[in-house]
C-alpha positions in Angstrom: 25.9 -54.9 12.2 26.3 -51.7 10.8 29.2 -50.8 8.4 31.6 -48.1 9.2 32.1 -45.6 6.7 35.3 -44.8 5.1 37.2 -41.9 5.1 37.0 -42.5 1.2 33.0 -42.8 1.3 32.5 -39.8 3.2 34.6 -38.2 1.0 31.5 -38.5 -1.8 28.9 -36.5 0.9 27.9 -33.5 -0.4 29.2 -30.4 1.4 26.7 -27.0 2.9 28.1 -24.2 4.1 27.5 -23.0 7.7 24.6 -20.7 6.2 23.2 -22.6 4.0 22.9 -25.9 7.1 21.3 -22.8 9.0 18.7 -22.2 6.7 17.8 -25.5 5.8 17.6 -26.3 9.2 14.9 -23.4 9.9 13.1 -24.0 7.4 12.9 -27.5 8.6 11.5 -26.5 11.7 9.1 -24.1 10.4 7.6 -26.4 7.9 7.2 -29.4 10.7 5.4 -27.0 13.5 4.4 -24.4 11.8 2.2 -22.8 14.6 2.1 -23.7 18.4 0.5 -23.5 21.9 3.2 -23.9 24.5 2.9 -23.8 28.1 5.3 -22.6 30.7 6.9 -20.4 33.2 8.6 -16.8 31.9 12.1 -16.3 33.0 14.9 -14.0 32.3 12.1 -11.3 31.7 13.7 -7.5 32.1 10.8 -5.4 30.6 11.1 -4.6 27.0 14.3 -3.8 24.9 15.7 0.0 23.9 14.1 -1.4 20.3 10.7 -2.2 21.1 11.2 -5.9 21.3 10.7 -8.3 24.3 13.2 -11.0 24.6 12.8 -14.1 27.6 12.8 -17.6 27.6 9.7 -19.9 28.4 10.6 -23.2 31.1 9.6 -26.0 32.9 10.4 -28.6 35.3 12.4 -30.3 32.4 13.2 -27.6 29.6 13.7 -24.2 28.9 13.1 -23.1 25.4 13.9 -19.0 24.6 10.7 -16.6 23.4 11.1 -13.1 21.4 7.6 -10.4 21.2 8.4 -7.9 18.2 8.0 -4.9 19.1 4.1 -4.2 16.6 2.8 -7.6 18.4 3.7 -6.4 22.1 2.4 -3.1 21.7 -1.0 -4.9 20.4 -1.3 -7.6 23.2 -3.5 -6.8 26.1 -1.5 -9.3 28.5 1.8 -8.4 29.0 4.8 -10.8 30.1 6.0 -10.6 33.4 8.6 -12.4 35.0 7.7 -15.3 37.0 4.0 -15.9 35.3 3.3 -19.1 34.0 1.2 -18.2 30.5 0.3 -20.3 27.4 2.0 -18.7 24.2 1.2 -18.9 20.9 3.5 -18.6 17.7 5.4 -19.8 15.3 8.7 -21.8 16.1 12.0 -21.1 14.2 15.7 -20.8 14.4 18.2 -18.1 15.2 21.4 -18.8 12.9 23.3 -16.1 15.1 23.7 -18.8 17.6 22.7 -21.8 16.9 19.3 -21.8 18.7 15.8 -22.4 18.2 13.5 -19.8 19.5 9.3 -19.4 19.6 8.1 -15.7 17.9 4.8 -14.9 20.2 1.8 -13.4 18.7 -0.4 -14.2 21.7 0.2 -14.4 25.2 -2.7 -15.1 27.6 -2.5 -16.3 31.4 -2.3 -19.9 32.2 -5.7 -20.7 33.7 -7.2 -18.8 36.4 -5.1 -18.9 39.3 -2.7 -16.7 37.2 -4.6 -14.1 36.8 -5.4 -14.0 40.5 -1.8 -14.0 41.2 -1.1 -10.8 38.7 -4.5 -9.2 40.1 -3.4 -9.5 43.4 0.4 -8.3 42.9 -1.4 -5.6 40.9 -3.6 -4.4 43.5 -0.5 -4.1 46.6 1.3 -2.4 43.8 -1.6 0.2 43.3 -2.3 0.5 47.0 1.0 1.0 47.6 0.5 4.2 45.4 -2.2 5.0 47.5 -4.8 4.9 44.6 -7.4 3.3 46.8 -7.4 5.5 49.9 -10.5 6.5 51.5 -9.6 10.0 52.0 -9.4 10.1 48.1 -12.7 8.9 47.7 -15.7 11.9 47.0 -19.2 11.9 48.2 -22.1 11.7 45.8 -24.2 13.9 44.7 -27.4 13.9 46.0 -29.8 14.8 42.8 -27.0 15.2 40.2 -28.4 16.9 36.9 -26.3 15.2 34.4 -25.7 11.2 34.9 -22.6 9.9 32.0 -22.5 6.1 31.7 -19.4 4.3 30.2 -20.4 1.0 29.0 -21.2 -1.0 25.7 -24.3 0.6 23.8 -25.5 -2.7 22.7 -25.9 -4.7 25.9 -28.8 -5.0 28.3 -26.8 -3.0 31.4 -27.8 0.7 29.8 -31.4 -0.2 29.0 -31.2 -1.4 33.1 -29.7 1.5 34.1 -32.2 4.0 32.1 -35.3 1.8 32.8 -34.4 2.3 36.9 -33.4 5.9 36.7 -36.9 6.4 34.6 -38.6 4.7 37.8 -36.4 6.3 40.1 -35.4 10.1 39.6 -35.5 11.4 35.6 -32.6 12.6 34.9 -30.5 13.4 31.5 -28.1 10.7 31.1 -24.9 10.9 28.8 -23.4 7.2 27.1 -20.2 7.2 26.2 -19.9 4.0 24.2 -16.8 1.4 24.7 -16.3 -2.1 24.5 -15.9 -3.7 27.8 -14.0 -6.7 26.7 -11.6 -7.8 24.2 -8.3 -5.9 22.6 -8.2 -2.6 23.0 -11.2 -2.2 25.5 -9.3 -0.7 28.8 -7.7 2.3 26.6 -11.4 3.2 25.5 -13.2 2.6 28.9 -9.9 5.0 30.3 -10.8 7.4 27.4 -14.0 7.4 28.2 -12.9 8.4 31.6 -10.8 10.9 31.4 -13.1 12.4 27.8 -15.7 12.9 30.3 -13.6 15.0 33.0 -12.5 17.3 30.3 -15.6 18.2 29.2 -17.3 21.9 30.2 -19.6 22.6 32.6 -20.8 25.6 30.3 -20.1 23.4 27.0 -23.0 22.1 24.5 -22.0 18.8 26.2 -22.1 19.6 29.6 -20.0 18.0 32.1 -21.9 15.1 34.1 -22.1 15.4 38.4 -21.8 11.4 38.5 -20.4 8.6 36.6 -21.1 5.3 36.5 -19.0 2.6 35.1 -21.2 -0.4 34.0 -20.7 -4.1 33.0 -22.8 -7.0 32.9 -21.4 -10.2 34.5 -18.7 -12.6 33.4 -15.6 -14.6 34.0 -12.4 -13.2 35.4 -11.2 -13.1 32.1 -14.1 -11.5 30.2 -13.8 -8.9 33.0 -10.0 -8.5 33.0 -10.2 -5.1 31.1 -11.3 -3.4 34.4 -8.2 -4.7 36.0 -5.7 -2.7 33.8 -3.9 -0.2 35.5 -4.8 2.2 32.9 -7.9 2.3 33.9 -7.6 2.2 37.8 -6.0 5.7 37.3 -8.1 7.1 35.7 -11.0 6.1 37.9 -9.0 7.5 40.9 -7.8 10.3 38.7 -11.5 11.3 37.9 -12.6 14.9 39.2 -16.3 13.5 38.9 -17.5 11.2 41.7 -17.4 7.5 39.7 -19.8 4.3 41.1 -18.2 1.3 40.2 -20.9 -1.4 39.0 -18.7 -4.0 37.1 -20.4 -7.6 37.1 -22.3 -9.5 39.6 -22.2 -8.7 43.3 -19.7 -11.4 43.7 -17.0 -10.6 40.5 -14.6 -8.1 42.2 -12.0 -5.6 39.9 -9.6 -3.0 41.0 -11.7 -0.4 39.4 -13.8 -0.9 42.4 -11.3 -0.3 45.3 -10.4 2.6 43.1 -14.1 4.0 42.4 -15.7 6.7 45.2 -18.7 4.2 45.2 -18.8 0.3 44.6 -22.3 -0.9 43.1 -23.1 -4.7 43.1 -25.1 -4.9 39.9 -25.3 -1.9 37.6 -29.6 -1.5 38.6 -27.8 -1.1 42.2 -25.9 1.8 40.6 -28.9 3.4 39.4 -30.7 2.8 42.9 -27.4 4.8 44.3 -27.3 7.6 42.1 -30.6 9.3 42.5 -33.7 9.4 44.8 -36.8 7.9 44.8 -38.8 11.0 43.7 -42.4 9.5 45.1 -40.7 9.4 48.2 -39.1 12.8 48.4 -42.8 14.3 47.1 -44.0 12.1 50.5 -41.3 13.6 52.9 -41.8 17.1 51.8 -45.2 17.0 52.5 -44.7 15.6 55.7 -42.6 18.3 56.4 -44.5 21.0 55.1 -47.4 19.8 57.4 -45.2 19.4 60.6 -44.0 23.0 59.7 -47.6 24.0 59.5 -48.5 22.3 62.7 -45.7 23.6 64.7 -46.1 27.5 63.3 -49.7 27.0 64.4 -48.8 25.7 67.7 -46.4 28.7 68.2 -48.9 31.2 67.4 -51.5 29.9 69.7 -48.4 29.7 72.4 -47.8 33.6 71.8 -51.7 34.4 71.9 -51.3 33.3 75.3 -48.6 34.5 76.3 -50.5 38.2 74.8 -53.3 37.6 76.9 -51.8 36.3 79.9 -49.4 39.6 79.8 -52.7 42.0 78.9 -54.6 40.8 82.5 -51.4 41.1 84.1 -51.0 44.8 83.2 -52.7 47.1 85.6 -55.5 49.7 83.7 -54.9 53.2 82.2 -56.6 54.9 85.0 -53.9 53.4 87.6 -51.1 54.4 86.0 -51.9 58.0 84.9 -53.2 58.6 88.9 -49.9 59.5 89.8 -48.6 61.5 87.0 -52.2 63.6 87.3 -51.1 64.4 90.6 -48.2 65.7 90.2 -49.6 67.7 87.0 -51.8 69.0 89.6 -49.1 70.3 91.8 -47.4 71.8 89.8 -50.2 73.9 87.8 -50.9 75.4 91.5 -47.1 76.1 92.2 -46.6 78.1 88.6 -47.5 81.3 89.4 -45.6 82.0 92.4 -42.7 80.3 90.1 -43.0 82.5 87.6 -43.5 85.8 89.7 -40.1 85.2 91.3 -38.4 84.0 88.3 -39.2 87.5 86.8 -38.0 89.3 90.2 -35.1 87.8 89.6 -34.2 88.4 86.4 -34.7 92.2 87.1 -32.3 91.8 90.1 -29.8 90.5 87.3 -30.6 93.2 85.0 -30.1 96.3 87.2 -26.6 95.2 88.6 -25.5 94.6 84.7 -27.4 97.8 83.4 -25.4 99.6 86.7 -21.4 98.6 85.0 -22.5 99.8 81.5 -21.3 103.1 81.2 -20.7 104.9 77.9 -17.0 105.1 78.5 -16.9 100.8 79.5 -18.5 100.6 76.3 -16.4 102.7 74.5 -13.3 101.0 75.8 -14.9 97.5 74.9 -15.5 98.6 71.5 -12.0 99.6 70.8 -10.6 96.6 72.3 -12.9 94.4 70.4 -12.2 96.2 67.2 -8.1 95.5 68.2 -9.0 91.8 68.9 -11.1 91.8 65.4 -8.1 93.3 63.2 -5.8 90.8 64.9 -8.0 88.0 64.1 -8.5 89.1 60.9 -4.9 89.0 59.8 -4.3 85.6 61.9 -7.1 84.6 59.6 -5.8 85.6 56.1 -2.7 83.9 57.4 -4.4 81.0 57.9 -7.2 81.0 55.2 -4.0 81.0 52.7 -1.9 78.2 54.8 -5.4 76.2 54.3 -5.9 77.4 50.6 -2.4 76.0 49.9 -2.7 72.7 51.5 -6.3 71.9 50.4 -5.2 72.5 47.1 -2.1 70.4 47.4 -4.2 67.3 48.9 -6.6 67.7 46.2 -4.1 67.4 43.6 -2.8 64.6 45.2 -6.6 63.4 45.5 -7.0 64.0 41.5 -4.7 62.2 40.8 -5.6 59.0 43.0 -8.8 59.2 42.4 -7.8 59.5 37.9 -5.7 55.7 38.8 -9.3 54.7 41.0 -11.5 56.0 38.2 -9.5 53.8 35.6 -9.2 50.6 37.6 -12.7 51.1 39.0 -13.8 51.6 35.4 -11.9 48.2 34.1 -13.6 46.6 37.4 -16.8 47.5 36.1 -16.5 46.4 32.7 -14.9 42.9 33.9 -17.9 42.7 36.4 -20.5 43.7 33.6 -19.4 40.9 31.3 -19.2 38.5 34.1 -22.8 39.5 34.8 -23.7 38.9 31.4 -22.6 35.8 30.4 -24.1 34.9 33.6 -27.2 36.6 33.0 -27.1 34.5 28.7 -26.8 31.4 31.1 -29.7 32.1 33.4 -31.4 33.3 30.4 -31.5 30.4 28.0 -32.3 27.9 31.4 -35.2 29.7 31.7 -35.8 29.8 28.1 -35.7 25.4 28.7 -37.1 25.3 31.7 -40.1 27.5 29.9 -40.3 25.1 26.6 -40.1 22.0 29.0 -43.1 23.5 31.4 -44.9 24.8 28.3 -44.6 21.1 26.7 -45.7 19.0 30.0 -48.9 21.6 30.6 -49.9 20.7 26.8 -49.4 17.3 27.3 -51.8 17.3 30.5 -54.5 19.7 28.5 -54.3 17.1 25.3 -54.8 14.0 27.9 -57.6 15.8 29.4 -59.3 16.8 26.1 -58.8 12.9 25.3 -60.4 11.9 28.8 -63.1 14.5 28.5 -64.6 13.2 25.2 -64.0 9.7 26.4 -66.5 10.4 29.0 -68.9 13.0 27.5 -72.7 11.9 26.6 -72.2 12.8 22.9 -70.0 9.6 22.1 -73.0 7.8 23.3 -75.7 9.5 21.6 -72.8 9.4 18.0 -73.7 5.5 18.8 -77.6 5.9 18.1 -79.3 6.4 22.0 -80.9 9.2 22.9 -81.4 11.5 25.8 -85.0 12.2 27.1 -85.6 15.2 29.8 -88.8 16.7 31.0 -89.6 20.5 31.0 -87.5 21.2 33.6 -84.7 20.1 31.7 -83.9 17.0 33.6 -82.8 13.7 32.6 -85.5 11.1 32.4 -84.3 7.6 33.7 -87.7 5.4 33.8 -90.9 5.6 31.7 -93.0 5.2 34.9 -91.9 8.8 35.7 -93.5 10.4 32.6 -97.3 11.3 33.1 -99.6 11.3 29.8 -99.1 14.3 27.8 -96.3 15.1 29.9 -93.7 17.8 27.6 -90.1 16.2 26.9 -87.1 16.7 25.0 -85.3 14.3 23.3 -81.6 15.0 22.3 -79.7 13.1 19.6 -76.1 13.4 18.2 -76.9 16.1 15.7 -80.1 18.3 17.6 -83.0 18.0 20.0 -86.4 17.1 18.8 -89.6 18.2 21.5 -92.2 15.4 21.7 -95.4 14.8 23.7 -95.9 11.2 25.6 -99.5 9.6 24.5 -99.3 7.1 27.3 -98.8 4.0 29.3 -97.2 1.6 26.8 -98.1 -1.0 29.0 -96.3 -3.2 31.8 -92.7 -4.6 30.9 -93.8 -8.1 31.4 -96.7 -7.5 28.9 -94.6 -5.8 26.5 -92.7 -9.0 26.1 -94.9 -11.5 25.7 -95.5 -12.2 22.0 -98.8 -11.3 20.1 -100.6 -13.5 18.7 -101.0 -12.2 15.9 -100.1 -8.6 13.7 -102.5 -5.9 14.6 -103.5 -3.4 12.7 -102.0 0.0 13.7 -104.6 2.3 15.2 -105.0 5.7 13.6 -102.8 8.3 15.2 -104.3 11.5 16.1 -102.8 14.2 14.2 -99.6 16.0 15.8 -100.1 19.5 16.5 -98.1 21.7 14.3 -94.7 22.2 15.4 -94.3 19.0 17.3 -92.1 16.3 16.7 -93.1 12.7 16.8 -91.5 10.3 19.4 -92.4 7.0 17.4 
C-alpha cells in the first residue's frame, strides 16, 4: 500500500510558476512527437482570420483536438480547409499556454483518400454551375483552319511532341507552347497564367495572338490531375476570349476545366484531330468540286445552245418580216407627192391671211408696245438680278463657311483614313514579304530535290562507275553485239569523252566464249588502225 504524503513532505517539493509549468510542458510535448500525420474531420472552420491565419479544430468519433494554419503556410498550400472535409494533416504538435491547450500547427493538408476529393469536386462544380460558368450558350465555335494553334502544357512530357506530331500529319500550322507544370504546388496559378497571358496577347504583336487553344495533360490519378480542378483555372477557361479544347487525361479522367472549355477532347492527339483538317482530304474535296463545277457549267452551256437553236428555227426569216414593212414603204412613196403638193397649198393659205393683218401701222403699234413691255421687264429684271445678287451671295457665305468646317474635318478624315490604310497596307506588305520567302524557299527545296533525283538517275553516274555506252552512226544506243555488222561505225562514250571505233567481227557465240581454252594462244597480229581511229580492245 502506498504511503500518503504529508503536509510536511510536500512541503520539500520544489515549486514552478504558472509559466514556467507551461513551458516545460510544451516543450515536453514537442520533444515526444515532434512531427505528425493525423486524420480527421475539420470543424469550427469560418474561412481565414482578419490576420492571415486559419484557426479550426480537427475530430473524430472519440476526440477533438484544435488545428492553427499561419498565415505564409496557408497562402503556400494548394488544398485549402473547408468545413466538414475529412483530411490528413501534417505538423508539429505543441501547446498554447494562453489557455491551457494543446494544439497541432499544419504545414500540410491533403484530402483523406479519394472519396474526398470527389465530395469537394463535386460541391465545386454545383457551386461553379451555379455561376453559370459551364453554360452552353457561353461556349464558342472553333475555328475551322485557325492560323496560330497556343498549347498550355508541360514542355518536357510526351503530350506536345503528340500534339505536334498529329498536327504535322494533319494540317501544318504554327503552334505557340506556353510552358507550365501541370501538377504539384503552384501549378493551377501558372496553367491560369498561361490562360489569361495568351488572351492578352496582340493580334498585330511580334507574338501574335492564337485562334485556338488547347489545354493538354497526359493521364493520371485524381490527385495528379487535381490542378485542373481549381477554381482559378475554371475561370479563366470560361473567361477566355479564344475558343479553348479541353484535352486533360484519358478519355475516362473528367475535370471541371472540361465542362468549362468550348470543346472537351478525350486524349490530347484527339485534340489535335479537332483543331484542324485533314489537308489530303480537303485537296480531295476541292477537286471533286472543282470537277462537278466543271461538269455542271458544261452541262449548262450545252442546255443554252439548245435552247439558241431551238429559238433560231423558231424565228420566222428576214424576208417574212420585212414583207409588210416594204409594203407600206411602198404606199407611202406613191402617196408623197400629192402630200407634199397640198401641204405647200396650205401653207400659202396660212401665209396670205397673216401677210393680210400686217399693216405698217399694226406693226408700228406692236413695236411700241413691245418696246413698253421690254423697258418694264428690264427694270423688273434689275430688281430682281439684285434681289438674286444679294441672296446668292448671302448663301454662299453661308456655304464658305460650311464648306471651310467640311474642308477641315474632311481633311482630318482623310489623314485618319490614310494612316489607317497604311498601317494596313505595312501589314499586307510584310505578309507578302513571308508568304514570298516561304514560297521562294519551298520552290528551291523542290528544284534542289529534283537536281538530287536527276543525277540519281542520269547515265553519267554509271559510266563515273567504269561502263560504257556504245551507239551506232545514227547515234543510237546499242544493246546486243548481234546487232553490230562487221565494220559497222560506233561510238563509244565514257565518263570523261567519247572515243569512235570500228567492230572487226563476230567474237564468237556466248556459249563458246565461255568455255575455257585449252591452252594460251598467241595473239594474232592486228591490222594496223587507220589514222584517227580509236581502238575498241
Amino acid at each position: 500500500m502506498a504511503r500518503l504524503q504529508t503536509p510536511q513532505t510536500l512541503a520539500n517539493v520544489g515549486e514552478f510558476t504558472v509559466s514556467e509549468l507551461s513551458q516545460a510542458l510544451k516543450r515536453t510535448v514537442e520533444d515526444t512527437y515532434g512531427h505528425v500525420r493525423v486524420r480527421g474531420e475539420i470543424t469550427g472552420f469560418r474561412g481565414p482570420h482578419s490576420s492571415g491565419h486559419c484557426y479550426f479544430a480537427l475530430k473524430d468519433e472519440g476526440a477533438k483536438i484544435e488545428a492553427v494554419i499561419w498565415k505564409g503556410v496557408a497562402g503556400r498550400m494548394r488544398f485549402k480547409p473547408q468545413e466538414g472535409l475529412e483530411v490528413i494533416a501534417t505538423g508539429k504538435l505543441t501547446t498554447y499556454p494562453g489557455s491551457s491547450k494543446y494544439q497541432i500547427v499544419i504545414e500540410a493538408l491533403e484530402p483523406a483518400g479519394v472519396g474526398a476529393l470527389m465530395a469537394l469536386m463535386e460541391e465545386r462544380k454545383k457551386k461553379l454551375a451555379a455561376e453559370g460558368l459551364f453554360d452552353e450558350a457561353r461556349k464558342q465555335l472553333l475555328p475551322w483552319l485557325p492560323e496560330v494553334i497556343g498549347v498550355v502544357t508541360s514542355p518536357t512530357g510526351a503530350v506536345i511532341r503528340d500534339i505536334l506530331h498529329r498536327l504535322e500529319d494533319r494540317f501544318p500550322r504554327r503552334v505557340l507552347v506556353w510552358p507550365v507544370r501541370v501538377q504539384g504546388e503552384g501549378s493551377a496559378e501558372q496553367i491560369a497564367a498561361a490562360i489569361r497571358g495568351f488572351n492578352e496577347l496582340s493580334p498585330d504583336g511580334p507574338i501574335p495572338q492564337p485562334d485556338l487553344l488547347i489545354v493538354a495533360r497526359g493521364g493520371g490519378s485524381l490527385e495528379d490531375l487535381w490542378s485542373f480542378n481549381e477554381e482559378i483555372v475554371v475561370r479563366a477557361a470560361a473567361d477566355s476570349m479564344i475558343p479553348l479544347i479541353s484535352a486533360v487525361g484519358h478519355e475516362t479522367d473528367v475535370t471541371l476545366i472540361d465542362f468549362a472549355a468550348d470543346k472537351r477532347a478525350p486524349t490530347p492527339t484527339a485534340a489535335a484531330e479537332m483543331a484542324v483538317p485533314v489537308r489530303a482530304e480537303l485537296f480531295v474535296e476541292v477537286g471533286g468540286l472543282a470537277r462537278r463545277m466543271l461538269s455542271s457549267w458544261q452541262r449548262c452551256q450545252d442546255f443554252r445552245r439548245n435552247e439558241l437553236r431551238a429559238a433560231a428555227r423558231a424565228l420566222p426569216g428576214a424576208s417574212d418580216l420585212l414583207a409588210i414593212p416594204r409594203q407600206r414603204l411602198d404606199n407611202a412613196a406613191a402617196s408623197l407627192p400629192r402630200a407634199l403638193r397640198a401641204n405647200t397649198h396650205a401653207h400659202h393659205r396660212r401665209f396670205a391671211a397673216a401677210a393680210a393683218g400686217m399693216t405698217l401701222k399694226v406693226l408700228r403699234a406692236q413695236v411700241a408696245h413691245s418696246a413698253h413691255r421690254l423697258d418694264s421687264a428690264g427694270t423688273q429684271l434689275q430688281r430682281c438680278a439684285r434681289a438674286t445678287l444679294r441672296h446668292r451671295r448671302e448663301r454662299f457665305e453661308g456655304l464658305a463657311v460650311r464648306l471651310q468646317a467640311s474642308k477641315l474635318a474632311n481633311q482630318q478624315a482623310q489623314r485618319m483614313r490614310i494612316a489607317r490604310e497604311q498601317e494596313r497596307l505595312q501589314r499586307l506588305a510584310e505578309r507578302a514579304r513571308r508568304a514570298l520567302i516561304t514560297l521562294l524557299e519551298r520552290r528551291q527545296a523542290r528544284v534542289d530535290a529534283t537536281g538530287k533525283l536527276l543525277t540519281a538517275l542520269s547515265y553519267r553516274g554509271v559510266l563515273a562507275r567504269g561502263f560504257a555506252l556504245v551507239r551506232d552512226a545514227d547515234g543510237r544506243s546499242v544493246h546486243a553485239a548481234a546487232s553490230v555488222a562487221a565494220g559497222a561505225r560506233l561510238s563509244v562514250e565514257f565518263a570523261d569523252g567519247r572515243v569512235a571505233v570500228t567492230a572487226d567481227g563476230d567474237s564468237g557465240s556466248p556459249a563458246e566464249a565461255t568455255k575455257p581454252a585449252a591452252a594460251p594462244a598467241k595473239p594474232a597480229k592486228r591490222p594496223a588502225s587507220p589514222a584517227g581511229q580509236g581502238s575498241l580492245f
